[in-house]
N, C-alpha and C positions, 0 to 999 in steps of 0.2 A: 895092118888091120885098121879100117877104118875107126874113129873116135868119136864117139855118141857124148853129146853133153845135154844133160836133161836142165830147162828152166824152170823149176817151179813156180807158182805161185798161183793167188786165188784171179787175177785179172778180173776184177768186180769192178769197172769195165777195163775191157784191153785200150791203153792210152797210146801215144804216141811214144811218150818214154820207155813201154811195152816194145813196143816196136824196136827202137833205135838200139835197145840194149840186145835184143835177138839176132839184127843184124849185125850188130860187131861181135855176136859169139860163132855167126854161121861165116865171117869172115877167120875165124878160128879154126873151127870143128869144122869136121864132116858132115857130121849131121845133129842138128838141136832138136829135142826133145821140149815142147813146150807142155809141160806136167802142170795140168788145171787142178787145183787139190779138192776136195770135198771136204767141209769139214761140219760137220749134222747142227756143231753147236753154233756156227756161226751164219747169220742169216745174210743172205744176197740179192743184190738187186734181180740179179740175171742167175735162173737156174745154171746147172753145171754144163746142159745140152746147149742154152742158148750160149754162152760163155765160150765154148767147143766149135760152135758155127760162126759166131764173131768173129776169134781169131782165126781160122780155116779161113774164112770172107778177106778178113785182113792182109793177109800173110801167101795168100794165091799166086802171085808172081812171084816169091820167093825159093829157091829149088833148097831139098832137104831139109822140110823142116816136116814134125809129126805132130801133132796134136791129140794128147791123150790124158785122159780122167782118172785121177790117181786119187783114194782116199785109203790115208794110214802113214807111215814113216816114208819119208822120199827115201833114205837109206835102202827098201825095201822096193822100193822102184826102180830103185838105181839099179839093183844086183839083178832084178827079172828082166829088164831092157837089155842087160848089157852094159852101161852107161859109166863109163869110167872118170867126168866130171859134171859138177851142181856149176851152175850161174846164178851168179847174187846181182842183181840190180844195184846202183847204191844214185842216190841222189845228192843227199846230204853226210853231213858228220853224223848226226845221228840216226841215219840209217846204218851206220856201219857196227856202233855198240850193238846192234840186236842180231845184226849178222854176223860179227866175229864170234858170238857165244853160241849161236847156233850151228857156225863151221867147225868150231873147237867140239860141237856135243856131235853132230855128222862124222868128226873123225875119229872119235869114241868108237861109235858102230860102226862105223866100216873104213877102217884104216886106208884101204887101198884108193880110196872115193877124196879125188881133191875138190875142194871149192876155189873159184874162180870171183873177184870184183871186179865188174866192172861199171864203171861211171856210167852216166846215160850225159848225154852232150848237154853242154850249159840249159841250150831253148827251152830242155824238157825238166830241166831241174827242180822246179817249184811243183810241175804236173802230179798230182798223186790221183790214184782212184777214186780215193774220200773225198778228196775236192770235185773232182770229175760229178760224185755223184751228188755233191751239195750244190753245185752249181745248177744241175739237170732240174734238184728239188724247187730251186726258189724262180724256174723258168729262165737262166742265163742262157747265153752260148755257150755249148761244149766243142762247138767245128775246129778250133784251135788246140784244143788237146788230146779228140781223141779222131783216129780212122773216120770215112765216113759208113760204114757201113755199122758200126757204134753211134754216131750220129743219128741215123734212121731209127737204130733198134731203140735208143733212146728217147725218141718221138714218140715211141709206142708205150711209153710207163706213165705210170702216174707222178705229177708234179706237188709240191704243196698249194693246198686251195687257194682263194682269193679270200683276203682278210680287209676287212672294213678298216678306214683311216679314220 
């Protein structure tokens, strides 16, 4: 039986460390599930649509991967997919405290459902979203951390204004 691993996360933008951690789970699995979450309280640069077409744009030459919009418990996504393991990204040490408590509380609900860390390679290590999208704010280069096709969609947002010195 093939073995479905679902990625979560909000990808508010997909970066390259996005990427790198997918490819070493699709070197894994059978097939990765990259699960976009919704979450009503948390606001986004890039709707849940554009966010869905970025990484689709992204991830096109890649075989077996899904791309689909999940809002409520990944536990819950897991078990309608089929998806017998979660992919944790981990960059630093302290990404890992906030994903050990959340594998521990995932295998509360669904015993059967393992979690998976895996590193993202050195390069992309410091990369995070919030930076991605602080940098985008103050008009830096993003071409180094994220796709280009994140690149472009990011041409299209609003920057922070010009401020008198």
């Amino acid at each position: 039986m093939p073995v479905l691993a679902l990625y979560p996360g909000t990808f508010d933008p997909f970066t390259y460390g996005h990427l790198d951690v997918l490819e070493r789970a699709l070197a894994l699995f059978d097939c990765v599930e990259v699960t976009v979450g919704i979450n009503a309280s948390k606001e986004t640069l890039f709707s849940t649509e554009e966010r869905i077409d970025l990484i689709e744009s992204c991830t096109q030459s890649l075989d077996d991967v899904q791309v689909v919009a999940h809002e409520g418990l990944i536990v819950d996504r897991a078990e309608e997919a089929g998806a017998q393991v979660l992919v944790r990204g981990l960059r630093q040490v302290s990404d890992f405290d906030y994903e050990f408590r959340m594998a521990f509380a995932n295998r509360k609900l669904a015993p059967d459902l393992e979690t998976i860390f895996l590193m993202t390679s050195e390069a992309h290590a410091f990369v995070s979203a919030s930076i991605v999208r602080d940098v985008h704010h103050w008009g830096g280069d993003v071409s180094k951390f994220v796709p280009p096709p994140v690149v472009q969609a990011l041409a299209r947002k609003p920057q922070a204004p010009e401020t008198a010195s």
